[in-house]
TORSEPA-756586 format. One record per residue: residue in three letters; x, y, z of N, C-alpha, C in turn. Coordinates in steps of 0.2 Angstrom, whole numbers, plus 5000, padded with zeros to 4 digits. Layout:
N
> ALA, X, Y, Z, X, Y, Z, X, Y, Z
...
REM end
This chain:
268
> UNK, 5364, 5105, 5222, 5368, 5106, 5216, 5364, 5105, 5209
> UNK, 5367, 5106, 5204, 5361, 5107, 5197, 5363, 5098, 5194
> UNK, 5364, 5100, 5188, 5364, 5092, 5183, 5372, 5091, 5183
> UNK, 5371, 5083, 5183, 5379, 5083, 5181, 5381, 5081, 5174
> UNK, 5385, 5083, 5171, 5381, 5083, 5161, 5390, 5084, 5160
> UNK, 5396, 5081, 5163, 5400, 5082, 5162, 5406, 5076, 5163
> UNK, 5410, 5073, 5157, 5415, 5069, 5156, 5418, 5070, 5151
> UNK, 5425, 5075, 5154, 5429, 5078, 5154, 5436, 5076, 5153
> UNK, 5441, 5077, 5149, 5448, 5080, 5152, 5450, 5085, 5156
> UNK, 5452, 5088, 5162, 5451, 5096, 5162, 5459, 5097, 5163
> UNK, 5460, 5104, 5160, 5468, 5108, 5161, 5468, 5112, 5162
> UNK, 5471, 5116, 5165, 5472, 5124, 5166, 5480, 5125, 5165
> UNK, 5478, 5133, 5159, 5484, 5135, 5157, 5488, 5141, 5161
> UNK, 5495, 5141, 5160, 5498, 5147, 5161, 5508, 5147, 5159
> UNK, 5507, 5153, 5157, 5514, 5153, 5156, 5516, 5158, 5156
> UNK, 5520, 5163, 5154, 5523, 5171, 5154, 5529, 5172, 5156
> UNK, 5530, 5176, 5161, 5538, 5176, 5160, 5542, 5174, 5166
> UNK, 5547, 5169, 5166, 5550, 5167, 5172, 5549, 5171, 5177
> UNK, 5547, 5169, 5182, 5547, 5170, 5188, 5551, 5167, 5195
> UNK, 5554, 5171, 5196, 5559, 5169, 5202, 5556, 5170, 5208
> UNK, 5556, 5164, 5214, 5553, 5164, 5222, 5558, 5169, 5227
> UNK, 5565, 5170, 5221, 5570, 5176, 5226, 5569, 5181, 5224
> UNK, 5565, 5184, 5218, 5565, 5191, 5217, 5563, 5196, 5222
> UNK, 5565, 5201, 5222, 5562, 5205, 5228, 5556, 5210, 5226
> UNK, 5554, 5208, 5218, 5551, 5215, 5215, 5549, 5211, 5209
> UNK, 5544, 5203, 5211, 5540, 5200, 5206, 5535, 5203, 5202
> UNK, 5536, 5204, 5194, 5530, 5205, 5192, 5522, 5206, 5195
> UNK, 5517, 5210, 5196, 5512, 5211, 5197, 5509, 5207, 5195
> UNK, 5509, 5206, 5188, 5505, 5203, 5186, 5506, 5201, 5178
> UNK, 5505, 5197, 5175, 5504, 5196, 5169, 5501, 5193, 5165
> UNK, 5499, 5191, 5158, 5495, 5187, 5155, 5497, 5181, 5149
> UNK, 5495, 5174, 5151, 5498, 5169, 5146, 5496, 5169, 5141
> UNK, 5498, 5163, 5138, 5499, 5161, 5128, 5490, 5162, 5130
> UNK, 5487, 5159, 5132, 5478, 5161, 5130, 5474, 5164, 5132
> UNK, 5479, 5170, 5136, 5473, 5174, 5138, 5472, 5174, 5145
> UNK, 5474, 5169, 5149, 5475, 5170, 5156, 5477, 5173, 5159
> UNK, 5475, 5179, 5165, 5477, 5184, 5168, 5479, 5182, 5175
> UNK, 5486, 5183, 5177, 5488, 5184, 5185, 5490, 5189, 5188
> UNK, 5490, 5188, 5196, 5490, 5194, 5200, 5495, 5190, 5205
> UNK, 5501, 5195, 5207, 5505, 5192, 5212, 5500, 5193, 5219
> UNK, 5500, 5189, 5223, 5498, 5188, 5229, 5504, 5189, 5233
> UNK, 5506, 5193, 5239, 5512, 5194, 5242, 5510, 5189, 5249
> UNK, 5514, 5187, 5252, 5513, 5184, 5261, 5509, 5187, 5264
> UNK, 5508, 5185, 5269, 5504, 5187, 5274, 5499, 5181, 5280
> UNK, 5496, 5185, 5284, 5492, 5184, 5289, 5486, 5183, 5291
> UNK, 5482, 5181, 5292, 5473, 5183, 5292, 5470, 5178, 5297
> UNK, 5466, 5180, 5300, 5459, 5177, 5303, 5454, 5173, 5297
> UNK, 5456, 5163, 5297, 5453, 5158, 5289, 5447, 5156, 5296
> UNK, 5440, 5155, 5291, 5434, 5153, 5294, 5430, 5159, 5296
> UNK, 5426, 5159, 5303, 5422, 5167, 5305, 5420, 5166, 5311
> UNK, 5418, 5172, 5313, 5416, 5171, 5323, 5410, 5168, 5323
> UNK, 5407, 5166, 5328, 5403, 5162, 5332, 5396, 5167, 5329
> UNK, 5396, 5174, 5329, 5390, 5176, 5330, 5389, 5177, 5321
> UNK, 5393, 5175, 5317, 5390, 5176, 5312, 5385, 5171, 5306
> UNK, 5380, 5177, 5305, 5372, 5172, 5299, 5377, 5166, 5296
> UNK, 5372, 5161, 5297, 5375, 5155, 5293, 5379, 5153, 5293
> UNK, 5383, 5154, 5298, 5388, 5151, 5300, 5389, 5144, 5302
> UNK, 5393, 5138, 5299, 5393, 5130, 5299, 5398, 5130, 5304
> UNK, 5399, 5125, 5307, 5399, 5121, 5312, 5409, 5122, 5311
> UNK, 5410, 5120, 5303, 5416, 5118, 5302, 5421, 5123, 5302
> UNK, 5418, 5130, 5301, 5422, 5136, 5301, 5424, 5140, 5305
> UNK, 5429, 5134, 5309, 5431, 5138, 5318, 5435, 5142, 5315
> UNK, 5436, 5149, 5317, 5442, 5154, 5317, 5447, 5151, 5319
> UNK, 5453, 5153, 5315, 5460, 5151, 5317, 5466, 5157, 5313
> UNK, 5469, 5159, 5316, 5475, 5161, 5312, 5479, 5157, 5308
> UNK, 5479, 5158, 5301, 5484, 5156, 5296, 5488, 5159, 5294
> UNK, 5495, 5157, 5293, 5503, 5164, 5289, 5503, 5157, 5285
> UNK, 5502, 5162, 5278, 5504, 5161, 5273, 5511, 5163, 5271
> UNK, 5517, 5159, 5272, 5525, 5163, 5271, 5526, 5163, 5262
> UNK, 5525, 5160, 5260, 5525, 5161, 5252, 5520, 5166, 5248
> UNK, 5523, 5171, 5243, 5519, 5173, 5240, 5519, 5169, 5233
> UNK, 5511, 5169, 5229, 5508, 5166, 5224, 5505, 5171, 5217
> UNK, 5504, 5166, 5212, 5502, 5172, 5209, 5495, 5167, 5208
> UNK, 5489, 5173, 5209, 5483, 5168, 5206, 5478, 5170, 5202
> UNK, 5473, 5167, 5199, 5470, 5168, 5193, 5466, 5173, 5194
> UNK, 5468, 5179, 5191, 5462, 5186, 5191, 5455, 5184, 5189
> UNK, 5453, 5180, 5185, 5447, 5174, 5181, 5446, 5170, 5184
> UNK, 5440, 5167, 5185, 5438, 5158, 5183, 5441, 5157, 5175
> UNK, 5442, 5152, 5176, 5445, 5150, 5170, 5441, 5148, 5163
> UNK, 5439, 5151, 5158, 5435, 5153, 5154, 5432, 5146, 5150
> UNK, 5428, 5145, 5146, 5427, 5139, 5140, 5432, 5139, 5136
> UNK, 5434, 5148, 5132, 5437, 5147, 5129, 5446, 5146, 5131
> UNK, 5446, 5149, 5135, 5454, 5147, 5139, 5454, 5137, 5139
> UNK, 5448, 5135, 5140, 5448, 5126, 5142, 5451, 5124, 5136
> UNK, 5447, 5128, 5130, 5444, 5125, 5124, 5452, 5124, 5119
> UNK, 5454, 5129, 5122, 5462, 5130, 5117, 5467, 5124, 5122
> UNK, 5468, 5124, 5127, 5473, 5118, 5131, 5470, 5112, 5128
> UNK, 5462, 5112, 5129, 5462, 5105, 5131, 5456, 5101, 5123
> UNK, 5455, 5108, 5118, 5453, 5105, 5112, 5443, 5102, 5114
> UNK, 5443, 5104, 5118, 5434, 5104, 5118, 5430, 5105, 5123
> UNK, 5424, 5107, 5127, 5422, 5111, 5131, 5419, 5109, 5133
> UNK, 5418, 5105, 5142, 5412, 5103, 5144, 5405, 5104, 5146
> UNK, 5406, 5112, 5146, 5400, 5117, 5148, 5393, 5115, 5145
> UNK, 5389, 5118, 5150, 5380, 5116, 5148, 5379, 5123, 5144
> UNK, 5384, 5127, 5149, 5378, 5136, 5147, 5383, 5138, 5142
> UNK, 5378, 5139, 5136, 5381, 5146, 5131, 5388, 5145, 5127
> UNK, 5388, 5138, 5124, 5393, 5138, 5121, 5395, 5141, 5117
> UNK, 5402, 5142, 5116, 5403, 5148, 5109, 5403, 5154, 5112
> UNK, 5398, 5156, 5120, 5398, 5162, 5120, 5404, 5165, 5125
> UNK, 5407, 5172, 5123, 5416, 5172, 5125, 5415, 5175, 5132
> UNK, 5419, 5173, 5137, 5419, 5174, 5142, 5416, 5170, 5148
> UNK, 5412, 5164, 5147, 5409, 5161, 5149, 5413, 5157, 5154
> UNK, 5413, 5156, 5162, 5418, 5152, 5165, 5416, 5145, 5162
> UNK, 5422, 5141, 5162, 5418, 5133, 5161, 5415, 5129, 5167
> UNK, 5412, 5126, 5165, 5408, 5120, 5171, 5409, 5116, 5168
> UNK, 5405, 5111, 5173, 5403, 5103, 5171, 5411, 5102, 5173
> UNK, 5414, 5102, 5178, 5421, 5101, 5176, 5422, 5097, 5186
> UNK, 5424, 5090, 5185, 5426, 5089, 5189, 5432, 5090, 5196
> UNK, 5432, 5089, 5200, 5440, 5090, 5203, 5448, 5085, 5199
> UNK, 5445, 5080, 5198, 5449, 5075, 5193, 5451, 5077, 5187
> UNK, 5447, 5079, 5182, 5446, 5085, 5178, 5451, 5091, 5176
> UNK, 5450, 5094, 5183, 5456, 5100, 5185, 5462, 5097, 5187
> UNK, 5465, 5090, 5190, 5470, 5087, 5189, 5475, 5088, 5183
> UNK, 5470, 5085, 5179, 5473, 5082, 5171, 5474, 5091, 5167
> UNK, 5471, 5094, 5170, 5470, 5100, 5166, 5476, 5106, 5168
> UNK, 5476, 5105, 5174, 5484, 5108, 5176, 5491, 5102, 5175
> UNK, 5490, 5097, 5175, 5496, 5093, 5173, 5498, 5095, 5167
> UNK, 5491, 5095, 5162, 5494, 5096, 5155, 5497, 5103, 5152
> UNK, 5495, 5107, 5158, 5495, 5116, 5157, 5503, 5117, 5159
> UNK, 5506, 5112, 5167, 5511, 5112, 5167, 5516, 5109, 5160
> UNK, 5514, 5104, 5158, 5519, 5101, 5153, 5519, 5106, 5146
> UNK, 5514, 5109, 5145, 5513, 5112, 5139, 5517, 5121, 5141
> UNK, 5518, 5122, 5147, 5519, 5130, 5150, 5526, 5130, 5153
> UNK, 5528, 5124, 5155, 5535, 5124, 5163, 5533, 5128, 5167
> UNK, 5525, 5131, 5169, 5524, 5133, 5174, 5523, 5129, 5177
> UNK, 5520, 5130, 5187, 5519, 5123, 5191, 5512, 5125, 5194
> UNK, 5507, 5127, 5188, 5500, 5127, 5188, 5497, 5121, 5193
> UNK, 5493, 5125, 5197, 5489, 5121, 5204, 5481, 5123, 5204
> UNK, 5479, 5121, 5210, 5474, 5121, 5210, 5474, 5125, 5217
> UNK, 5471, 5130, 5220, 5474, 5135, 5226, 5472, 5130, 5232
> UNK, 5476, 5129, 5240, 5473, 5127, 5246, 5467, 5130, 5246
> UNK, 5464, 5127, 5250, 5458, 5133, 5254, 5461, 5139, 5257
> UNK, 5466, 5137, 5260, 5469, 5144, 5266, 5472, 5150, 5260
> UNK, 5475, 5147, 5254, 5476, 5153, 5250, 5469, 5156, 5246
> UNK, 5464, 5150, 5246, 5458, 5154, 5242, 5454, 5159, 5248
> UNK, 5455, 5158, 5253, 5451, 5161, 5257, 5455, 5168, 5257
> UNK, 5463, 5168, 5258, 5466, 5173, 5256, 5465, 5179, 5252
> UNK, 5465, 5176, 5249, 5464, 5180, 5241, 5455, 5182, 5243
> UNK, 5451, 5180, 5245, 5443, 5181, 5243, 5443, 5187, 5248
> UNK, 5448, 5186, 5254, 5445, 5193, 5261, 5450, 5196, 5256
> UNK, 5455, 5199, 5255, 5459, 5202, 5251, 5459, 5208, 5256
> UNK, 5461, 5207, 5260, 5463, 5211, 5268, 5457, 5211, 5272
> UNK, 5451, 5210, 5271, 5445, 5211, 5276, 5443, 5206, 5279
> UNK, 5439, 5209, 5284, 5436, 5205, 5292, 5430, 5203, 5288
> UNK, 5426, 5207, 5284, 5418, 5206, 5284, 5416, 5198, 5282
> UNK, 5409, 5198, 5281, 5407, 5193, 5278, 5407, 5192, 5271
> UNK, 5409, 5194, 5267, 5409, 5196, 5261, 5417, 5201, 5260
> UNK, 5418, 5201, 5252, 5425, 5206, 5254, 5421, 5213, 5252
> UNK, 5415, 5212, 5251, 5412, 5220, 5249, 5408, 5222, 5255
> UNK, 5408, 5219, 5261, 5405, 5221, 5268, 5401, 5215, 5269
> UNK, 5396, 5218, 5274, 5392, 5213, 5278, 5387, 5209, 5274
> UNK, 5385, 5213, 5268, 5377, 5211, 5264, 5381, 5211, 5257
> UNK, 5379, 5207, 5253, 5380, 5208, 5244, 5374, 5207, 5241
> UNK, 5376, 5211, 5236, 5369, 5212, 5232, 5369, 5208, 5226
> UNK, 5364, 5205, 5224, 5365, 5204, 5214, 5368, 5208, 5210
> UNK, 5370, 5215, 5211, 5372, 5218, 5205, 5382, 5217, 5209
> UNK, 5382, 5213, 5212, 5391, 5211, 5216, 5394, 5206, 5212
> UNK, 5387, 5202, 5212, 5391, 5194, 5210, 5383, 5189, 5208
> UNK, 5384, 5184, 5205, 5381, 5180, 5202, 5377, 5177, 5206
> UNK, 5369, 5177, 5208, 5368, 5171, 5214, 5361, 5172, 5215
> UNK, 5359, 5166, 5217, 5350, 5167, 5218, 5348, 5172, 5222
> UNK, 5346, 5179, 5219, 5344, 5186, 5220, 5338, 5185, 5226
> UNK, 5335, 5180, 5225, 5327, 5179, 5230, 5328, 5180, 5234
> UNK, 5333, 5177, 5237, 5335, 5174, 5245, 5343, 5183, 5244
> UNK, 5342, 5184, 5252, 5345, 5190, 5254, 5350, 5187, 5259
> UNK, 5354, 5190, 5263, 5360, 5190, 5266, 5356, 5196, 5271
> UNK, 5360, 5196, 5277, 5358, 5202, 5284, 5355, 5208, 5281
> UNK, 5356, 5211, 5280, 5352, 5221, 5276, 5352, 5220, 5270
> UNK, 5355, 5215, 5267, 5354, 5215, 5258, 5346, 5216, 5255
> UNK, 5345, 5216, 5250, 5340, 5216, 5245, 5339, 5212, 5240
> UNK, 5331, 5208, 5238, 5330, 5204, 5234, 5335, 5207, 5226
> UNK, 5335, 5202, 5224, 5339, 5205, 5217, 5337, 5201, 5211
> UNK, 5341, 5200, 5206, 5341, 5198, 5200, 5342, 5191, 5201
> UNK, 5338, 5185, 5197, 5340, 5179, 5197, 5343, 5176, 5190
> UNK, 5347, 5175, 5190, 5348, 5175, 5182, 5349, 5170, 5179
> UNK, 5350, 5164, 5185, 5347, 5156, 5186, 5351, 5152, 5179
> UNK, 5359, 5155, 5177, 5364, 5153, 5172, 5373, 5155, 5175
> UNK, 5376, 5154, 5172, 5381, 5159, 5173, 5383, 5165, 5169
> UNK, 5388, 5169, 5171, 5388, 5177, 5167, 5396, 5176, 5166
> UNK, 5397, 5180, 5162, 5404, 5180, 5160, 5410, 5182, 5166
> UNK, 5415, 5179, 5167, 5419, 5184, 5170, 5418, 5189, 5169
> UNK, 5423, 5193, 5174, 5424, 5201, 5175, 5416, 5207, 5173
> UNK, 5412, 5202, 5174, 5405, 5206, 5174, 5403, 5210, 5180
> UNK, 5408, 5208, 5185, 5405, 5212, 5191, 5412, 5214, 5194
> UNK, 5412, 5218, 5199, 5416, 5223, 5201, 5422, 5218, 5205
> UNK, 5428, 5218, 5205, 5436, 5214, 5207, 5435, 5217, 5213
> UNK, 5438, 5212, 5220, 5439, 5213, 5225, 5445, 5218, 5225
> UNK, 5448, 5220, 5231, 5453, 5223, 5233, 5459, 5221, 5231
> UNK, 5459, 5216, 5230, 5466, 5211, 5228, 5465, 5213, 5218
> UNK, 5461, 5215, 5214, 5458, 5215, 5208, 5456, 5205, 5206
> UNK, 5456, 5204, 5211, 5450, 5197, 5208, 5442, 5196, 5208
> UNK, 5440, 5194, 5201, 5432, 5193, 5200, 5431, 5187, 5202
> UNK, 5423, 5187, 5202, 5421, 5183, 5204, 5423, 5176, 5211
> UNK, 5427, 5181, 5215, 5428, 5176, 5221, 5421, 5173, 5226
> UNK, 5414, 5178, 5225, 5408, 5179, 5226, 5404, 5176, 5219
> UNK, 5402, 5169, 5221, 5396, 5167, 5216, 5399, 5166, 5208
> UNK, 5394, 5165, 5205, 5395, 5163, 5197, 5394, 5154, 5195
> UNK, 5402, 5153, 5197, 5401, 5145, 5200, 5406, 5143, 5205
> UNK, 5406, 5137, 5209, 5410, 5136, 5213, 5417, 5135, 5211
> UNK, 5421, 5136, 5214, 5430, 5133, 5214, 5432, 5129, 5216
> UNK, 5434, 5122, 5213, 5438, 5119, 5218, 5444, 5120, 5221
> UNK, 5448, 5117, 5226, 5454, 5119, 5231, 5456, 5110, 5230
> UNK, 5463, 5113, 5232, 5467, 5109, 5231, 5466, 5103, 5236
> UNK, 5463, 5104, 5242, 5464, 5101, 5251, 5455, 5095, 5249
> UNK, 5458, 5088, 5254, 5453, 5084, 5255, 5448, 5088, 5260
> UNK, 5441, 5087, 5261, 5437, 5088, 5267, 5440, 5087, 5273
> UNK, 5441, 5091, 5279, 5444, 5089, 5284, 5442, 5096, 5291
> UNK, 5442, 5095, 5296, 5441, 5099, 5300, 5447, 5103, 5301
> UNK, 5444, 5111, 5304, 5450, 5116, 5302, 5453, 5114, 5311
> UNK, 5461, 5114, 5310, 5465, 5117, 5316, 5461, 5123, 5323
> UNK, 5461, 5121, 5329, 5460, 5126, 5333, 5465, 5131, 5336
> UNK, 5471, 5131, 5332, 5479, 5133, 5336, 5480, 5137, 5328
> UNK, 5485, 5140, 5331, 5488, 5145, 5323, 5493, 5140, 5319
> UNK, 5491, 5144, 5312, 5493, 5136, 5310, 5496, 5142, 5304
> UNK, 5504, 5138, 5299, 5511, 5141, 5294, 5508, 5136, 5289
> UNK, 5505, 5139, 5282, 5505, 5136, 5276, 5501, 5129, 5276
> UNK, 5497, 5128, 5280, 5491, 5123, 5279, 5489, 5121, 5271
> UNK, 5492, 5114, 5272, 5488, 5111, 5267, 5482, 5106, 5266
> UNK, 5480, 5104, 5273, 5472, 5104, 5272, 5478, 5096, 5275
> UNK, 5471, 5090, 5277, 5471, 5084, 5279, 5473, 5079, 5273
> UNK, 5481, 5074, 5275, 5482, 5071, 5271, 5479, 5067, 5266
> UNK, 5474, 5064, 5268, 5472, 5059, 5266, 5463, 5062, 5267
> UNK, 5456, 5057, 5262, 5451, 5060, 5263, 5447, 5056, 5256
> UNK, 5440, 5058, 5259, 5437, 5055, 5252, 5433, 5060, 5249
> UNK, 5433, 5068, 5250, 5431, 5072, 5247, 5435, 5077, 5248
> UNK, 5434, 5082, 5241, 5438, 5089, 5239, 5433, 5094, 5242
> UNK, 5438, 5102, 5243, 5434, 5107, 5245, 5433, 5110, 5241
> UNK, 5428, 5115, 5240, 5426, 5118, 5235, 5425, 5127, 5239
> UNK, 5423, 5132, 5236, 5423, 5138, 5240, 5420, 5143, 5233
> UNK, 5416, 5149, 5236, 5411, 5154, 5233, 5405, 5154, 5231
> UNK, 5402, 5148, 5231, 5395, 5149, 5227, 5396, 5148, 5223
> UNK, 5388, 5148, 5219, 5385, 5148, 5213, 5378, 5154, 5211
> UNK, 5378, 5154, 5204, 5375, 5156, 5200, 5367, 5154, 5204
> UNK, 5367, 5148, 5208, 5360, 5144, 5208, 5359, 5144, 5217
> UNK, 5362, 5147, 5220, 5362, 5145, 5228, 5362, 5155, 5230
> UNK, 5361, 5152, 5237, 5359, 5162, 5239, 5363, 5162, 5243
> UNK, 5366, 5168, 5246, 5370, 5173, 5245, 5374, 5169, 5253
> UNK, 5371, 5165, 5255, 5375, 5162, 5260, 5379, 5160, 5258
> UNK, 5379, 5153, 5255, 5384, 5152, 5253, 5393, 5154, 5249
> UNK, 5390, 5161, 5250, 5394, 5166, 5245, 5399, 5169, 5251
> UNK, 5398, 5168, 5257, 5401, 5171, 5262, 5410, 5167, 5260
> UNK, 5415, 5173, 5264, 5421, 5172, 5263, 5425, 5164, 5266
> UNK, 5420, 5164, 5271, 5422, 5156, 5276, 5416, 5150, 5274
> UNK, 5412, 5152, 5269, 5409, 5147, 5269, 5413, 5140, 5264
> UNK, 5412, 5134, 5267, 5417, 5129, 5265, 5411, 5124, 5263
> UNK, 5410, 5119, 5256, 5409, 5115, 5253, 5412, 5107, 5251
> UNK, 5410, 5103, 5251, 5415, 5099, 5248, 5408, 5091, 5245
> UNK, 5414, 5090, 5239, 5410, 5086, 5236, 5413, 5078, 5234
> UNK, 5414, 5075, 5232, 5417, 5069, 5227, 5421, 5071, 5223
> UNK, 5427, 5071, 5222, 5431, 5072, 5218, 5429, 5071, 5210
> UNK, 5425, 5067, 5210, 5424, 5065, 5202, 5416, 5067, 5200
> UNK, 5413, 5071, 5205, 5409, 5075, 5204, 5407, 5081, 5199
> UNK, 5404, 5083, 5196, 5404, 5089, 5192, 5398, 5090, 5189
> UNK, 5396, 5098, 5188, 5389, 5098, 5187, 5390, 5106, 5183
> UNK, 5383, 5109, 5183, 5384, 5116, 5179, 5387, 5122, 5184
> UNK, 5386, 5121, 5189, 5388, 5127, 5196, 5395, 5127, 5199
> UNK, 5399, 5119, 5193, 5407, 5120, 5198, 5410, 5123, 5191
> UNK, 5416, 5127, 5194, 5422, 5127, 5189, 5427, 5127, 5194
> UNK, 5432, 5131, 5191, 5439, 5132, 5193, 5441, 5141, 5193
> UNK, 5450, 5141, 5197, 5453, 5145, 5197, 5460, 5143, 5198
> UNK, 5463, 5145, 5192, 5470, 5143, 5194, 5477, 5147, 5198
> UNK, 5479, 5143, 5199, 5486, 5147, 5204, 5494, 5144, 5205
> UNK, 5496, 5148, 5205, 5504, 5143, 5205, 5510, 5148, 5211
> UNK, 5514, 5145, 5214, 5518, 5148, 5216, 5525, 5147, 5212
> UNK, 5530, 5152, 5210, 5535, 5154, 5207, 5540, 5148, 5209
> UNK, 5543, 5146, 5204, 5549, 5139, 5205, 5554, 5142, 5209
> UNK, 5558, 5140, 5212, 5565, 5143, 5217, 5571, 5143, 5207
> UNK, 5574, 5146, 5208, 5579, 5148, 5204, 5584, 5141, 5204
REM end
C-alpha cells in the first residue's frame, strides 16, 4: 500500500425520499442533499469467492453460495472529496484537492464509522458500510467471470497499474494517482468503479469464508482486522478480480483506500 498521510473524521452521506422495506415497487434510484447517487439492489443468489482453477487465486476465497434476502440500495460512487468535504467540513485526501470528482482517500475504516454515524444523524437514513457478501453482490452484478467485464480487464475499464496484465489482457495506462468517479464504464448493476481507483472498505472483520450455503452473512463476530475489496489505482489487475479479498487494521488509511456507502430501507 502507498503513504499513510491521513487523521480524519470520516462520514458518509445520504438522504432522499422515505424508503419502505414493504414496498413492492422501491424507488430505482435516487440522489441526496450532496449529490450522492443510489441504486436499488433487489435480493438474490450468487456463487461469493471463485473456483479452484482461477489466476491468482488466494487461499481464502473458497466458493460458497450466499442468498442475500433483503434488498439494498448502494452507492453508484465511491464517495467523492467533495461529498466528504460538505458532511464532514474538511478533506483527508493526498490527490488533487479542490479537484471535483475525485473519490476521497486517506480515510480509515474508523473514519467511515464516524462518517456514516454522522450522515445517519444528519439524514435518518441507516447509512452503512456494505458486508463483503453484498459488495461482492453488487461487483459480479449477475456474472460468473473474473471481473464483471469478463475474464481480462484493461486500463481503459478501470484505474490500476496498466504494466502488469490479467490472463489475455494488455499492458495499459499507469496513471499511478486516482481519476474521478464515473470515468470508466458502470457495471451491469450501473455501478463505477467497483474495479480499481481505490479500495472499499466492508463492514465484516477478517475471517474465513463458510464451506456450506450460507442466508445474509455478516462476516466473523469478533476480529482484529476489516475487509477491504477492488483495488487500487497503485496494484495490478489481480487484485481487481471480483473475489479478491483484503484486509487491513481498522485505523489504517492511506492514498489507495476510500469508501462506498450503502444502506438497507428501514421497516415502516
Amino acid at each position: 500500500m502507498n503513504h499513510v498521510r491521513c487523521l480524519l473524521v470520516m462520514a458518509v452521506v445520504a438522504c432522499g425520499p422515505v424508503v419502505r422495506a414493504q414496498e413492492k415497487d422501491p424507488p430505482k434510484e435516487f440522489t441526496n442533499s450532496v449529490g450522492m447517487k443510489f441504486v436499488w439492489i433487489p435480493p438474490g443468489s450468487f456463487m461469493m469467492g471463485s473456483p479452484k482453477e482461477e489466476e491468482g487465486r488466494m487461499d481464502d476465497e473458497v466458493q460458497h453460495k450466499v442468498t442475500l434476502t433483503k434488498g439494498f440500495y448502494m452507492g453508484v460512487h465511491l464517495v467523492t472529496q467533495e461529498q466528504w468535504q460538505a458532511v464532514m467540513g474538511n478533506n483527508p485526501s493526498f490527490f488533487g484537492k479542490g479537484e471535483k470528482n475525485l473519490p476521497v482517500e486517506c480515510v480509515t475504516w474508523n473514519h467511515c464509522q464516524d462518517f456514516c454515524k454522522k450522515s445517519r444523524a444528519k439524514d435518518k437514513s441507516p447509512y452503512r458500510l456494505p458486508t463483503e457478501a453484498e459488495w461482492e453482490f453488487c461487483c459480479r452484478a449477475g456474472t460468473t467471470t473474473v471481473f464483471s467485464f469478463g475474464d481480462s480487464i484493461s486500463a481503459d475499464q478501470a484505474n490500476f497499474n496498466g504494466d502488469e496484465i490479467y490472463g489475455k489482457g494488455k499492458p495499459g495506462l499507469r496513471r499511478k494517482k486516482t481519476t474521478p468517479v464515473g470515468s470508466f464504464a458502470a457495471n451491469a448493476w450501473g455501478l463505477f468503479d467497483m474495479h480499481g481507483n481505490v479500495w472499499q472498505w466492508c463492514q465484516d472483520f477478517d475471517g474465513a469464508y463458510p464451506r456450506n450455503d450460507v442466508v445474509d452473512p455478516q462476516g466473523p463476530m469478533a476480529g482484529k482486522e476489516r475487509m477491504m475489496r477492488g483495488g487500487c489505482w497503485g496494484l495490478g489487475p489481480v487484485y481487481l478480480r471480483s473475489a479478491c479479498r483484503y484486509h487491513l487494521q481498522p485505523g489504517w488509511g492511506d492514498d489507495a483506500i476510500g469508501l462506498r456507502v450503502c444502506f438497507t430501507p428501514a421497516k415502516p
